[in-house]
mmCIF file of the N, C-alpha and C atoms, coordinates in Angstrom:
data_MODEL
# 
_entry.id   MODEL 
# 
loop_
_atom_site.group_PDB 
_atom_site.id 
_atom_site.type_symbol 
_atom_site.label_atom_id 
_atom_site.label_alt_id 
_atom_site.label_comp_id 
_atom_site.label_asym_id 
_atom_site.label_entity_id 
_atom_site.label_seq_id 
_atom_site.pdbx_PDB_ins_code 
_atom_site.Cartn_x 
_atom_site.Cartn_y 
_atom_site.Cartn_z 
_atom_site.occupancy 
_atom_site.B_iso_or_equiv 
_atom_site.pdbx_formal_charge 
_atom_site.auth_seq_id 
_atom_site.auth_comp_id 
_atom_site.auth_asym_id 
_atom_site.auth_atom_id 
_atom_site.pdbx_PDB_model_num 
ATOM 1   N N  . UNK A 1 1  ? 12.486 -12.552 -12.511 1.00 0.00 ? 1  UNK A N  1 
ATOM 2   C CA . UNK A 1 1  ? 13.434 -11.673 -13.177 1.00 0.00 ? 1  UNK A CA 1 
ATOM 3   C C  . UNK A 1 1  ? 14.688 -12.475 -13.516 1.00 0.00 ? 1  UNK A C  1 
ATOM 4   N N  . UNK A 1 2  ? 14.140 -12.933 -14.776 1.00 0.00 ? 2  UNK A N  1 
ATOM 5   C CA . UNK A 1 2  ? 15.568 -14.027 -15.230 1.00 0.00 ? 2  UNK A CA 1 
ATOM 6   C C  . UNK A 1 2  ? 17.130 -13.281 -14.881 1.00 0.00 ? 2  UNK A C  1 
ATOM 7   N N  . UNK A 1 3  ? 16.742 -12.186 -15.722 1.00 0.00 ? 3  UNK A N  1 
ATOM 8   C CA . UNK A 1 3  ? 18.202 -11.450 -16.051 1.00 0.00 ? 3  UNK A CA 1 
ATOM 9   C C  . UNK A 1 3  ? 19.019 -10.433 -15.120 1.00 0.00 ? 3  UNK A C  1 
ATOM 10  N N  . UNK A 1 4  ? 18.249 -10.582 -13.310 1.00 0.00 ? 4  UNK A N  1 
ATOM 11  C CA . UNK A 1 4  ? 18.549 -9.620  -12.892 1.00 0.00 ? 4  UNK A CA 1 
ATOM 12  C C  . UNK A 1 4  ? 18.365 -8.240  -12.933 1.00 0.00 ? 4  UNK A C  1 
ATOM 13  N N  . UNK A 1 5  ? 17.633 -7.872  -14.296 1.00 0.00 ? 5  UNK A N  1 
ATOM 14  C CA . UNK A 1 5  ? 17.804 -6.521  -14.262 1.00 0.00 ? 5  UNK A CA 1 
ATOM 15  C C  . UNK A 1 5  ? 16.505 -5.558  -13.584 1.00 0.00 ? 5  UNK A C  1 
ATOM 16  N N  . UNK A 1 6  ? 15.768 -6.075  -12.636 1.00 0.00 ? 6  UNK A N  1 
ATOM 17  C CA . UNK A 1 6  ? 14.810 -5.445  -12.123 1.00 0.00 ? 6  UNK A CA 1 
ATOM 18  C C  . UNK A 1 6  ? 13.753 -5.380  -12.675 1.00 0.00 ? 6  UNK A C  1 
ATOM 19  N N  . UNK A 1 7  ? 13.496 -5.862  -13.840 1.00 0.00 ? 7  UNK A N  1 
ATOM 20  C CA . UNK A 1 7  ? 12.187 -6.055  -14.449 1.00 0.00 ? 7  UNK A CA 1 
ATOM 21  C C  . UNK A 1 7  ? 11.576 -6.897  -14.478 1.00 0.00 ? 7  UNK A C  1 
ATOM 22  N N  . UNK A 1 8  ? 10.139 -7.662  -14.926 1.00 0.00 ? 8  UNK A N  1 
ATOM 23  C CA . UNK A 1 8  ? 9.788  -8.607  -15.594 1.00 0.00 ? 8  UNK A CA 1 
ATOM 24  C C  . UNK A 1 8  ? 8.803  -8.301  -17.084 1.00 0.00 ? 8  UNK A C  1 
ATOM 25  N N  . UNK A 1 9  ? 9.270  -8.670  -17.525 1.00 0.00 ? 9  UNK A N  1 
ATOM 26  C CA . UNK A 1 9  ? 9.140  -8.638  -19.228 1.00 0.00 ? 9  UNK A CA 1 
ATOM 27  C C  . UNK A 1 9  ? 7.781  -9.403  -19.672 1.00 0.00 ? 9  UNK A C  1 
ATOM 28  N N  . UNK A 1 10 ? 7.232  -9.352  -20.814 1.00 0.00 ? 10 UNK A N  1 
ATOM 29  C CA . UNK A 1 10 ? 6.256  -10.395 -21.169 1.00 0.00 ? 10 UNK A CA 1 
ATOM 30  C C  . UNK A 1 10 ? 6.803  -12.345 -21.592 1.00 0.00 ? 10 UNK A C  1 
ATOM 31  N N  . UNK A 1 11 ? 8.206  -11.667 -22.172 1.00 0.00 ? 11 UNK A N  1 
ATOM 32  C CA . UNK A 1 11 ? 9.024  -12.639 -22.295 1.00 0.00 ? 11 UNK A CA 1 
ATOM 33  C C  . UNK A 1 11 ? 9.298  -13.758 -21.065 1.00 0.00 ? 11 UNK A C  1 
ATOM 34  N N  . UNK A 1 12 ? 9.729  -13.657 -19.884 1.00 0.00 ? 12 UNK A N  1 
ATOM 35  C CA . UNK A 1 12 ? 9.720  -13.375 -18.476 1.00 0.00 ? 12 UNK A CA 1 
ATOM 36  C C  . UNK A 1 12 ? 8.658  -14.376 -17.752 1.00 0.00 ? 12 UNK A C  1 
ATOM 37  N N  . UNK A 1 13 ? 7.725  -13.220 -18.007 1.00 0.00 ? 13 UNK A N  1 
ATOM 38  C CA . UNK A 1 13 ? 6.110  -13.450 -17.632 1.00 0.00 ? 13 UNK A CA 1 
ATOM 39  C C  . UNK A 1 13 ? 5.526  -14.742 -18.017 1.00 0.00 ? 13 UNK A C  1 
ATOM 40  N N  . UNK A 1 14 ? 5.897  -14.473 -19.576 1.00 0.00 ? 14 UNK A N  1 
ATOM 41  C CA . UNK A 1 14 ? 4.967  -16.042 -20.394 1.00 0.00 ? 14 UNK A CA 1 
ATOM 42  C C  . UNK A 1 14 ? 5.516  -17.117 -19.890 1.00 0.00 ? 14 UNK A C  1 
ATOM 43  N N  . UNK A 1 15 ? 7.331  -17.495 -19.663 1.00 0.00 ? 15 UNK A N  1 
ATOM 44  C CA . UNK A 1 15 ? 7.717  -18.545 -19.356 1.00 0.00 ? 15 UNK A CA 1 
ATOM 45  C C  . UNK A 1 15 ? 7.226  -19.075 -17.762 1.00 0.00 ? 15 UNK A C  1 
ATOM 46  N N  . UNK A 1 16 ? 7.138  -17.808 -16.796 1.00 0.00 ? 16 UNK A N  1 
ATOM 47  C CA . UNK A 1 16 ? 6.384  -18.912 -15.741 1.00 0.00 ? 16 UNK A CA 1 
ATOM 48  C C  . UNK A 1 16 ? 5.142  -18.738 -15.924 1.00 0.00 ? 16 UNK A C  1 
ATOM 49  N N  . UNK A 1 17 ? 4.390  -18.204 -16.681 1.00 0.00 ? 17 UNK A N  1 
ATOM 50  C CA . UNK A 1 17 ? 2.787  -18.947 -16.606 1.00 0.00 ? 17 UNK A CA 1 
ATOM 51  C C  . UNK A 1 17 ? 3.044  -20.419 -17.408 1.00 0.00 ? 17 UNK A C  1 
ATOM 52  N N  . UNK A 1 18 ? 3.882  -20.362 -18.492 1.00 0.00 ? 18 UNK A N  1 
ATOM 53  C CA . UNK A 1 18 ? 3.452  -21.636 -19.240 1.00 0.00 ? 18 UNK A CA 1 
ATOM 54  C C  . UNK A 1 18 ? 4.357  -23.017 -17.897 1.00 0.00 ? 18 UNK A C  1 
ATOM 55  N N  . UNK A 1 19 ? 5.509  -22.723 -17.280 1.00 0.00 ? 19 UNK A N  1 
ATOM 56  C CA . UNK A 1 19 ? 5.615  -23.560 -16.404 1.00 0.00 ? 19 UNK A CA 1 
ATOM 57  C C  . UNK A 1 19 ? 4.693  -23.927 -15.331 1.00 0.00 ? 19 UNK A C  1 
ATOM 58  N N  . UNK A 1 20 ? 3.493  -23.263 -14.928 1.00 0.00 ? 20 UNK A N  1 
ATOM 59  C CA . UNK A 1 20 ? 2.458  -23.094 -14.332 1.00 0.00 ? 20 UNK A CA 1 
ATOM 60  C C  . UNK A 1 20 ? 1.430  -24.067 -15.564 1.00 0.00 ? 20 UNK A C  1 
ATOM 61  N N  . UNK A 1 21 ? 1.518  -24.310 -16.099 1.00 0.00 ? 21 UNK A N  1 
ATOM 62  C CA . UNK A 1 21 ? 0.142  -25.023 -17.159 1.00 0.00 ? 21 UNK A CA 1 
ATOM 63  C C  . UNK A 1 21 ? -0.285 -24.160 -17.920 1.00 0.00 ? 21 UNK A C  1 
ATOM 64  N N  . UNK A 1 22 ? -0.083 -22.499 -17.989 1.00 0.00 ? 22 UNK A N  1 
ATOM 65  C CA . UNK A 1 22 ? -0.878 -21.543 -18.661 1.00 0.00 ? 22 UNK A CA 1 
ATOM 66  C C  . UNK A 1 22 ? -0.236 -21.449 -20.012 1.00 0.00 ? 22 UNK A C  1 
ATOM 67  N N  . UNK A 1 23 ? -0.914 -20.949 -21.093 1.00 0.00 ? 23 UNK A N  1 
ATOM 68  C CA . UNK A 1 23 ? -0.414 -20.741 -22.055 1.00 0.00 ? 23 UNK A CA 1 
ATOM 69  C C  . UNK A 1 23 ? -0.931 -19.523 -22.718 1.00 0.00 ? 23 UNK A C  1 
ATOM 70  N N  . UNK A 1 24 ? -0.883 -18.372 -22.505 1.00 0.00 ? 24 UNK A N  1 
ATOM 71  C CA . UNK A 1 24 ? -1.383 -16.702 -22.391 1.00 0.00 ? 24 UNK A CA 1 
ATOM 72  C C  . UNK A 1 24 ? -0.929 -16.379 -23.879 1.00 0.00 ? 24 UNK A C  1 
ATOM 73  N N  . UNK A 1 25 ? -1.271 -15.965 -24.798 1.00 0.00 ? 25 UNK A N  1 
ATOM 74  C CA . UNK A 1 25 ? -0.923 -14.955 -25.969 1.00 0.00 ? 25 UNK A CA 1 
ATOM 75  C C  . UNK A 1 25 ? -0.297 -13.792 -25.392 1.00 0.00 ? 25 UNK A C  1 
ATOM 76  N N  . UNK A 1 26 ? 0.600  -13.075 -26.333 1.00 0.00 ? 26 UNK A N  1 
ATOM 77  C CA . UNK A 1 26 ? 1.298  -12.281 -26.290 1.00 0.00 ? 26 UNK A CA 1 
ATOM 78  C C  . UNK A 1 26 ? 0.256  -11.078 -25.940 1.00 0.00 ? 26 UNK A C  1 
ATOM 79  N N  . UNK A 1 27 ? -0.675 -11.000 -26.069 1.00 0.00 ? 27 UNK A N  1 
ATOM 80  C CA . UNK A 1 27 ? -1.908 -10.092 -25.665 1.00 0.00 ? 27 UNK A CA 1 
ATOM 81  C C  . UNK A 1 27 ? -1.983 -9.609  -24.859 1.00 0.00 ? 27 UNK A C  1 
ATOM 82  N N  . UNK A 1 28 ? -2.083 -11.359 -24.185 1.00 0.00 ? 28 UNK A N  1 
ATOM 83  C CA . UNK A 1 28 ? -2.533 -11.423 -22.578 1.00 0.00 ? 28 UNK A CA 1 
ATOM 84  C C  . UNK A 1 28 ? -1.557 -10.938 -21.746 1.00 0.00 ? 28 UNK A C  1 
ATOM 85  N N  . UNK A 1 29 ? -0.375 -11.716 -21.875 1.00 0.00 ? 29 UNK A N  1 
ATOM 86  C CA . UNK A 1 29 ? 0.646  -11.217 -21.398 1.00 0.00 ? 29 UNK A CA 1 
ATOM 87  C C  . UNK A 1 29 ? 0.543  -9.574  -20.996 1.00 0.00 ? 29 UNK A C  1 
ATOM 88  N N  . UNK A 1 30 ? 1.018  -9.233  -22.243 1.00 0.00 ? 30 UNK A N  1 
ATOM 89  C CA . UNK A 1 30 ? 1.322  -7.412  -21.948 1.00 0.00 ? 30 UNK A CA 1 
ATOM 90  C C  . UNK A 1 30 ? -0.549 -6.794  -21.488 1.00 0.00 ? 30 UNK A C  1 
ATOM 91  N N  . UNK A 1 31 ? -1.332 -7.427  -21.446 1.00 0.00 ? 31 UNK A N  1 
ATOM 92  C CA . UNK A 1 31 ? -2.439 -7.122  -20.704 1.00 0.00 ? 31 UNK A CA 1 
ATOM 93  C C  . UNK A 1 31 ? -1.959 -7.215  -18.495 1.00 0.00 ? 31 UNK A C  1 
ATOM 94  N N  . UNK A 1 32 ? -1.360 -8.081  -18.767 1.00 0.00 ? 32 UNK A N  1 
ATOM 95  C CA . UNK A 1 32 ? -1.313 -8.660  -16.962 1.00 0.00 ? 32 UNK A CA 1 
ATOM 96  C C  . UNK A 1 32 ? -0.430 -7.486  -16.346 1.00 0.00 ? 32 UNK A C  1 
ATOM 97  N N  . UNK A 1 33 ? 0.510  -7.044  -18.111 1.00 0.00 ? 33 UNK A N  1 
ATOM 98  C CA . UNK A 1 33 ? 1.695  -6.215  -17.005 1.00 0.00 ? 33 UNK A CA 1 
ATOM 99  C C  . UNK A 1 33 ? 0.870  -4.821  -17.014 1.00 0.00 ? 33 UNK A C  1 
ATOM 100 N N  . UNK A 1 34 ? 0.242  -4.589  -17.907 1.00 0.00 ? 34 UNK A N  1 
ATOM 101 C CA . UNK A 1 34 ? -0.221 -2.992  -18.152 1.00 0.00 ? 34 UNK A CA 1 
ATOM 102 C C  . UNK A 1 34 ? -1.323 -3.009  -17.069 1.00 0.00 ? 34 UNK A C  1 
ATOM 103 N N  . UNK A 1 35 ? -1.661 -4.000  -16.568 1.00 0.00 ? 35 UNK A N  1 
ATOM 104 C CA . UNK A 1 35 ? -2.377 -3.801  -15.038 1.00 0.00 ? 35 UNK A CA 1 
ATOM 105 C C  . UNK A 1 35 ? -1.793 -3.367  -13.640 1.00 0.00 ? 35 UNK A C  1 
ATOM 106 N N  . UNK A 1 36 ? -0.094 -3.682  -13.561 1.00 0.00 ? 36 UNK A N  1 
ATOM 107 C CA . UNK A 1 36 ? 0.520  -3.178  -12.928 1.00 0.00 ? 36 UNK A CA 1 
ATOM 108 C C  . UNK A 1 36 ? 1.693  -2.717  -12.940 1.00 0.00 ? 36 UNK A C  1 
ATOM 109 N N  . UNK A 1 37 ? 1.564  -2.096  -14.086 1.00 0.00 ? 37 UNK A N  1 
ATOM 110 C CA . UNK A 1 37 ? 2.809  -1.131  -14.853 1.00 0.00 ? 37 UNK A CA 1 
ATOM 111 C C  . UNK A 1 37 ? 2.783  0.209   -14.298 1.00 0.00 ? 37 UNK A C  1 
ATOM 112 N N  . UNK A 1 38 ? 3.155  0.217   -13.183 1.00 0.00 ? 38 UNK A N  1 
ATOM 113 C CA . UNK A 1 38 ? 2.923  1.907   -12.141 1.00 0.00 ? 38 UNK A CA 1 
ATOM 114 C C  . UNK A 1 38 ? 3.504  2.779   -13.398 1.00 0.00 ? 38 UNK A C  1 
ATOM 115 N N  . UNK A 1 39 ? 5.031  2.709   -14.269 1.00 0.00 ? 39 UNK A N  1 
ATOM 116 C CA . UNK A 1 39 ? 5.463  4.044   -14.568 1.00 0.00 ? 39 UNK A CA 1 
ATOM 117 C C  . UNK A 1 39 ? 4.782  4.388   -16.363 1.00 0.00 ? 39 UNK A C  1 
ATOM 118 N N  . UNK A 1 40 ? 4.500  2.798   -16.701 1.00 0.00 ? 40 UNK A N  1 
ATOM 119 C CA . UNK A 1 40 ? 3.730  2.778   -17.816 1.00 0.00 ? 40 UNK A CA 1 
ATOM 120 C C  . UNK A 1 40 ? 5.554  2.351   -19.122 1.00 0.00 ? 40 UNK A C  1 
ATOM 121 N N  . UNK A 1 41 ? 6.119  1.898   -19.016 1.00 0.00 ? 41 UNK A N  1 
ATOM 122 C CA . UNK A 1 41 ? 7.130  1.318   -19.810 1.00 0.00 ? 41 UNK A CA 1 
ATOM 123 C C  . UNK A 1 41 ? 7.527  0.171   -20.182 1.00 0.00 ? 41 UNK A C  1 
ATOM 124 N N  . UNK A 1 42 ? 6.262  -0.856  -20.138 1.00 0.00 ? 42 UNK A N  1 
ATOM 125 C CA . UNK A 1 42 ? 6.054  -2.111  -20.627 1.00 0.00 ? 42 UNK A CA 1 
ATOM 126 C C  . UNK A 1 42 ? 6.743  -3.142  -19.598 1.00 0.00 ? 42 UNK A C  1 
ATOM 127 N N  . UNK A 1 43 ? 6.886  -2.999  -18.224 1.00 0.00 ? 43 UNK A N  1 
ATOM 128 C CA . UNK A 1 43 ? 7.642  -3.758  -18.171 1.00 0.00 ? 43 UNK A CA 1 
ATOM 129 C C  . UNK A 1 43 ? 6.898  -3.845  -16.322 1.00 0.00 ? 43 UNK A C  1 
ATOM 130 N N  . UNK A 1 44 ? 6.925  -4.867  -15.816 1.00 0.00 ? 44 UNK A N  1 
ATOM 131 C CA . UNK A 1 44 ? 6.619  -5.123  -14.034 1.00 0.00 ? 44 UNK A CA 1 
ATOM 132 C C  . UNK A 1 44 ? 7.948  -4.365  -13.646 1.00 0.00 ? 44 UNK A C  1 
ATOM 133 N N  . UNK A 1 45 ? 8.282  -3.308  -12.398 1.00 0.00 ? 45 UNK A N  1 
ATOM 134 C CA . UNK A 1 45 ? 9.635  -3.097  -12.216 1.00 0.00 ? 45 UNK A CA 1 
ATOM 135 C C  . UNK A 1 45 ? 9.720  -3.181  -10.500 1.00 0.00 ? 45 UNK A C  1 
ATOM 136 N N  . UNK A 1 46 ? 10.792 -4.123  -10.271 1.00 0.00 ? 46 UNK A N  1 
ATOM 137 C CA . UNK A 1 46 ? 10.851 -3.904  -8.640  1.00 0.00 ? 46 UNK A CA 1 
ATOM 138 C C  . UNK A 1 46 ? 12.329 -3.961  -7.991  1.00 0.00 ? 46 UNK A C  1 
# 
């Protein structure tokens, strides 16, 4: 959560998979979060 604000974003998301070696499409991405998107508002929230 770059920005502090309690989320993680696809934006977010993509930069540590690709620091990890991964390189995910914007697809994939919002695929990983809508797997654990409890309230359903695009976004990981904790």
């Amino acid at each position: 959560d770059k920005d502090g604000d309690g989320q993680i974003t696809t934006k977010e998301l993509g930069t540590v998979m690709r620091s990890l070696g991964q390189n995910p499409s914007e697809s994939e991405l919002q695929d990983m979060i809508n797997e654990v998107d409890a309230d359903n508002n695009g976004t990981i929230d904790f």
